[in-house]
C-alpha positions in Angstrom: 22.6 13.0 26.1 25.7 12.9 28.4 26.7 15.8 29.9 30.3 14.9 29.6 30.3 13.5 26.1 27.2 15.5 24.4 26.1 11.8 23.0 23.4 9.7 23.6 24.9 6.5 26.3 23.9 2.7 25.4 22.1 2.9 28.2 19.7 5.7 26.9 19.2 4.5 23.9 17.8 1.2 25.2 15.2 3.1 27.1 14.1 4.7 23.7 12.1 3.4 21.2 11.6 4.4 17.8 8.5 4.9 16.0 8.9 3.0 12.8 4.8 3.0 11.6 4.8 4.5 8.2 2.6 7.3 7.3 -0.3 6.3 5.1 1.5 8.4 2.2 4.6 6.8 2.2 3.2 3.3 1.8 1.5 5.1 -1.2 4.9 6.5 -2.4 6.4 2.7 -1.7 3.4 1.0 -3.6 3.6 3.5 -6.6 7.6 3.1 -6.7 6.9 -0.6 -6.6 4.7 -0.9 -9.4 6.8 1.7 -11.4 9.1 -1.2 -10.6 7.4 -4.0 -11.6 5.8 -2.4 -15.1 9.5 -1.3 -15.9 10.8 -5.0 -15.7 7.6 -6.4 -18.0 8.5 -3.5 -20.5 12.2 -4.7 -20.5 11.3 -8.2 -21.4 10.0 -6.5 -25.1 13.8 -5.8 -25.1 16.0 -8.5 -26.5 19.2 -7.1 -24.4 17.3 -7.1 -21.3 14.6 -10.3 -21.4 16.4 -12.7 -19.7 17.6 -10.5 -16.6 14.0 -9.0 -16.5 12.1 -12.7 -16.5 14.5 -13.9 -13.8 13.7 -10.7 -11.5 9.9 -11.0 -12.3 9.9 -14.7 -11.6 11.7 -14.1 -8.6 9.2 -11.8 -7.7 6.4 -13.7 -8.1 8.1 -16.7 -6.5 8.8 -14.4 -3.4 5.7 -13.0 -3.1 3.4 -16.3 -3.4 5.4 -17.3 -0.4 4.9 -14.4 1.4 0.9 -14.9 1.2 1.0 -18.3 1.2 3.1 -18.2 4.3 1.2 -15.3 5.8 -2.5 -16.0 4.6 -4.3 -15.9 8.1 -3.2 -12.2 7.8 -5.1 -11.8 4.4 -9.1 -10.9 4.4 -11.1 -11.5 1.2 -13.4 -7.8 1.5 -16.0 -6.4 -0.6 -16.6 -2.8 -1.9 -17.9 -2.1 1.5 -14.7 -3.0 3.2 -17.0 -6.4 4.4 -15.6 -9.6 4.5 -16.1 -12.1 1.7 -16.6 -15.2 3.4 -19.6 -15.2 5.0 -18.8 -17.7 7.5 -16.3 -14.8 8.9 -16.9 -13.1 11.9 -15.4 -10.3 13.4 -16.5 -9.3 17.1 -18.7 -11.8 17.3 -20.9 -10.1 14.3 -21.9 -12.2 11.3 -21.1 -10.2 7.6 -23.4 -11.2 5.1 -21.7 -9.7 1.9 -23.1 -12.4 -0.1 -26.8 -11.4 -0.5 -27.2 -9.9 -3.8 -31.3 -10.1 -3.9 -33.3 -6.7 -2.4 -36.8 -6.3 -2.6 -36.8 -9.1 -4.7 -34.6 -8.2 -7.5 -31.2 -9.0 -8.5 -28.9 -6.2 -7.2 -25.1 -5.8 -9.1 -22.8 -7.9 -7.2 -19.9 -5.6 -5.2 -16.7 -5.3 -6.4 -13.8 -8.1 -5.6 -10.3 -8.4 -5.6 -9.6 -6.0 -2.5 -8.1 -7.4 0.3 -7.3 -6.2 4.4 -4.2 -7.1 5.4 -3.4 -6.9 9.2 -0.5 -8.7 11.4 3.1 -8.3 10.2 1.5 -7.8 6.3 0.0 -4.4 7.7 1.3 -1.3 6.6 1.9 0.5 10.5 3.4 -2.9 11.2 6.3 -2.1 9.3 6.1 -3.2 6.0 5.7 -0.9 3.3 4.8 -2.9 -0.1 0.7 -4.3 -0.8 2.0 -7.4 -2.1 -0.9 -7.1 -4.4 0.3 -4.2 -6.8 3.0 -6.9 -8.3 -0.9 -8.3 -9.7 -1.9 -4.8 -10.8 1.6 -4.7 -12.7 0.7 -8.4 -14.2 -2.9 -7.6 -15.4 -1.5 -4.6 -17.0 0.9 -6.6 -19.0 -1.5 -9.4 -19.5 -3.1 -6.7 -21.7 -0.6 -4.6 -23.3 -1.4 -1.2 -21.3 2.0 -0.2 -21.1 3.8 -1.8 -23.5 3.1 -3.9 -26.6 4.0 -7.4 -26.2 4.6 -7.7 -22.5 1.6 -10.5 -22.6 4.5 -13.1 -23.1 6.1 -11.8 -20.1 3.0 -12.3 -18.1 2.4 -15.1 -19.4 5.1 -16.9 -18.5 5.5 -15.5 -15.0 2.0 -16.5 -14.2 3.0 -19.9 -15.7 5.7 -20.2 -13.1 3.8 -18.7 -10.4 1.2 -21.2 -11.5 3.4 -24.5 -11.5 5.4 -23.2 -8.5 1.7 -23.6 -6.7 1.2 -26.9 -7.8 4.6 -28.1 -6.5 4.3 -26.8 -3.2 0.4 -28.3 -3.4 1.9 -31.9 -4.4 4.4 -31.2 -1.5 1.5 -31.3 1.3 
């Protein structure tokens, strides 16, 4: 501060920075608000009065965040249960995962869970954004299946539909 003025100078505040990491519970807090976000617009498209704002939002959604990790992919690891990457030919300090053997001792063993992913770069939480662009998928299997509300399969339907073509148009594009 200035002991003239009582406020903080330009000058001052350049040699300041601010610590804008998030703390791992608000990212929860952001992801849960998210999804209570997304599931609210797939229950509004049951809604005659409110299907055709809630499709364009959901598309737009979806549409938004297929760029973000198309765009952003190198920042998105494939992992395992044990927090292992998927591919195998992927190496991290030089070590070799092998997340892929599901034989021990000779017998089948039950393959690990998938569908979790690492994110790291600007897609990382403490890098400053907030949002696992996954939940919006937690939001669409949900519909896909009625959990929350009856009917919203349409919905997901046809957002995956345009997610889906959207895809292929950027593919034919390359």
């Amino acid at each position: 501060e200035s002991k003239t003025t009582g406020k903080t100078t330009s000058e001052e505040k350049k040699g300041q920075e601010v610590d804008t990491r998030l703390t791992p519970q608000q990212c929860r807090n952001y992801n849960d608000d998210f999804k209570l976000i997304c599931d609210g617009l797939f229950a509004a498209t049951v809604h005659d009065d409110l299907r055709e704002e809630a499709m364009l939002l959901l598309k737009g959604l979806g549409a938004h965040l297929f760029f973000l990790t198309v765009s952003h992919r190198s920042n998105i690891t494939k992992i395992d249960g044990d927090g292992c990457p998927i591919d195998p030919f992927h190496e991290v300090n030089n070590e070799k995962f092998d997340s892929q053997n599901h034989i021990a001792d000779g017998k089948l063993q039950p393959l690990k869970p998938f569908g979790c992913f690492r994110l790291s770069g600007p897609l990382d939480s403490n890098c400053g954004i907030a949002i696992d662009p996954f939940v919006f998928n937690e939001s669409l299997a949900n519909a896909f299946t009625d959990a929350d509300v009856k009917n919203s399969h349409t919905a997901a339907m046809a957002v995956m539909h345009y997610v889906t073509d959207l895809f292929h148009r950027v593919k034919g594009v390359n």
